[in-house]
N, C-alpha and C positions, 0 to 999 in steps of 0.2 A: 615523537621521532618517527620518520617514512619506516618502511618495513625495509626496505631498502638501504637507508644506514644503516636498521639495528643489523641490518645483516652481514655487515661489514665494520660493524664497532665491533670491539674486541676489548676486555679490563686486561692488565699490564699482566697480569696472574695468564689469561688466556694469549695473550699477545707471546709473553714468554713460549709459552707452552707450543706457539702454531710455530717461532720461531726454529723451536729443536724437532717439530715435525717435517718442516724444509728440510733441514740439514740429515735427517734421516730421508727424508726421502731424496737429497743429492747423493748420499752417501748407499743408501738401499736399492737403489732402480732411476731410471731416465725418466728426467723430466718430458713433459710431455709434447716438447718440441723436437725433443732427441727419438723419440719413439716415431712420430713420425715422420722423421729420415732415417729412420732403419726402417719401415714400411714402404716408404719409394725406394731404398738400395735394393731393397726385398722385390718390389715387382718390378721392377727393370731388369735385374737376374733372372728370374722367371719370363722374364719379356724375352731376350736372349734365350733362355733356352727353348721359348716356342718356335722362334723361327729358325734356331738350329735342328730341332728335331721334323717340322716342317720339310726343310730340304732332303732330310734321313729320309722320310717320307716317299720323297720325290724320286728318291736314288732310288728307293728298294722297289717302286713301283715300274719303274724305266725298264732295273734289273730283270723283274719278271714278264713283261713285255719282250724281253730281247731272247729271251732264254725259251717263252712259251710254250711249244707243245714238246720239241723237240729236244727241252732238257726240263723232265718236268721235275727233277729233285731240285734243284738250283733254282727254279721258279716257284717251287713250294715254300722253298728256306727261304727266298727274297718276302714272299707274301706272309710269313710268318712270322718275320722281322719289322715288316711295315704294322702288320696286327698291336706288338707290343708299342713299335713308338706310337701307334695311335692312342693307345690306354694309355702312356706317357703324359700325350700332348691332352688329352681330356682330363686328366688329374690337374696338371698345371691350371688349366683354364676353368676348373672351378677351386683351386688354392688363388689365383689370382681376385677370383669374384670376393672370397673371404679377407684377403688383404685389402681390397682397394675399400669394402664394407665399412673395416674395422679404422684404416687410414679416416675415411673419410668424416666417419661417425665421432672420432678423436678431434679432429681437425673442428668438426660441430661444438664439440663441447669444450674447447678451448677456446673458441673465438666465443661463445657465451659467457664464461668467466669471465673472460676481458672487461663485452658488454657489462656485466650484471655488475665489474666492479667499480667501470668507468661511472656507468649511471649511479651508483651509490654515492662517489664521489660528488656528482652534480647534483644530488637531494643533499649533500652534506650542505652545498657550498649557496643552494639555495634555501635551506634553513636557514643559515648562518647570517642569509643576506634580508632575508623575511624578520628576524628576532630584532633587528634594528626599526622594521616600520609599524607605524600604531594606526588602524584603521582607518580609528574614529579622527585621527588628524588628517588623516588622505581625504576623509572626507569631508573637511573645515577647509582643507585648502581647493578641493575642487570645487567646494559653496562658493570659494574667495573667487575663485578665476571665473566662475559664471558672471560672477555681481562685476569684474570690472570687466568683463565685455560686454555687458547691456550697458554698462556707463561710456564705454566706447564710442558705442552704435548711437548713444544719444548724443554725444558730443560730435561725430562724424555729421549727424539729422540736423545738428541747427547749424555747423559752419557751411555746409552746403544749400543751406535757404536762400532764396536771391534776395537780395539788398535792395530798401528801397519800397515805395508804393508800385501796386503791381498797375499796367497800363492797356488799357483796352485796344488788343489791335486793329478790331473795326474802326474805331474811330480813329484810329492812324492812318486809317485805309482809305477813308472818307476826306479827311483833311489833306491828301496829299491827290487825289482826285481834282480838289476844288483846286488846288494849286495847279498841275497844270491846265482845268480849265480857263485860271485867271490868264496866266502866261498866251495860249492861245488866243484868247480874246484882244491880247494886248497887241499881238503882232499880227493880227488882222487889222487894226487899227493903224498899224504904222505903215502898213504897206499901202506904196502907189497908188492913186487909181488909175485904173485903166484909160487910156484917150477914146475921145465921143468921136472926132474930128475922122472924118474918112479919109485916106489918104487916096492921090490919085492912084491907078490900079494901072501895073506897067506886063506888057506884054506873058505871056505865060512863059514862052523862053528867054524873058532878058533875066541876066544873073538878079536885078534886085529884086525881079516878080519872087522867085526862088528863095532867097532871103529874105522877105516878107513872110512868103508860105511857112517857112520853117519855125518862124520868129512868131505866127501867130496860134501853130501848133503845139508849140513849146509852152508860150502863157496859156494857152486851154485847159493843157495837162497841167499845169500850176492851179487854176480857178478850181478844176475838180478834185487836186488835192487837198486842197483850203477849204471847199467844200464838206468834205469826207472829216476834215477834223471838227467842224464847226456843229458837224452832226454827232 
């Protein structure tokens, strides 16, 4: 058992026993939520009476100021006055330092309990949740989950093998070469040949000199096309 439950297990003997220690301490003195809100009613009262005594302060200072040389009894009793509310206001303000101490220091060790008895709580409830599992079977089942993912991995390795004898792509490369060289050869073959026959030659500006020209410009650029493949 965590140190932590046992410190928050109790046997029914002691369970009784903290029971009637509540009830005296509801009945004895404030709980310790109650205490600190009478620690802030405590220094917000004291807050109040700084800035009441503050103005006092203010008054009696004014007072003496106004009164100055020319009524020095009234100016001595102002500044004699201001004197005490200052030991007033310097009391307060280390009664306040001691409350706000004691508030805050309560406020500490209350929100620790909390903690200390939430967390015992969650060592309870993961004991409780641990006494269910067995090691040595956590570790038979994650031997299990290893073994059927390498059987996976092997089943995934041969449905993705390609199908089939595998095919040399050079010699796809080479065979479909020879193919369009047959195809070229062939339709060099079927084409025309050219006429031997000179035709007569008609002026350079009559329209059919012109169309001659263009017509024989045209099959050149054709002969060095066919050329260019045949190379």
């Amino acid at each position: 058992m965590s140190k932590l439950a046992k410190l928050f297990k109790s046997s029914p003997s002691s369970s009784s026993s903290s029971r009637s220690g509540q009830h005296r301490g509801r009945s004895g003195g404030p709980s310790p939520q109650e205490a600190i809100n009478k620690l802030r009613e405590t220094e917000e009262m004291l807050t109040k009476k700084q800035e009441y005594l503050e103005k006092r302060i203010e008054q009696e200072l004014l007072t003496a100021k106004r009164h100055g040389t020319k009524n020095k009894k009234a100016a001595l009793q102002a500044l004699k006055r201001k004197k005490r509310l200052e030991q007033q206001l310097t009391q307060i303000d280390g009664t306040l330092s001691t409350i706000e101490f004691q508030r805050e220091a309560l406020e500490n060790s209350h929100t620790n309990t909390e903690v200390l008895k939430n967390m015992g709580y969650a060592a309870s409830a993961m004991k409780k949740v641990h006494d269910n599992m067995d090691i040595n079977k956590i570790d038979d089942l994650m031997q299990d989950i290893t073994e059927q993912q390498d059987v996976a991995q092997e089943i995934s390795e041969a449905i993705s093998r390609p199908y089939g004898d595998m095919v040399d792509e050079d010699e796809l490369l080479a065979e479909l070469e020879e193919l369009e060289r047959e195809d070229l050869e062939k339709n060099m073959l079927d084409m025309p040949s050219v006429p031997t026959i000179k035709l007569p030659s008609a002026h350079p500006s009559h329209p059919s000199h012109r169309a001659t020209t263009k017509k024989r410009v045209e099959d050149d650029d054709d002969m060095r096309m066919l050329a260019s493949w045949a190379n």
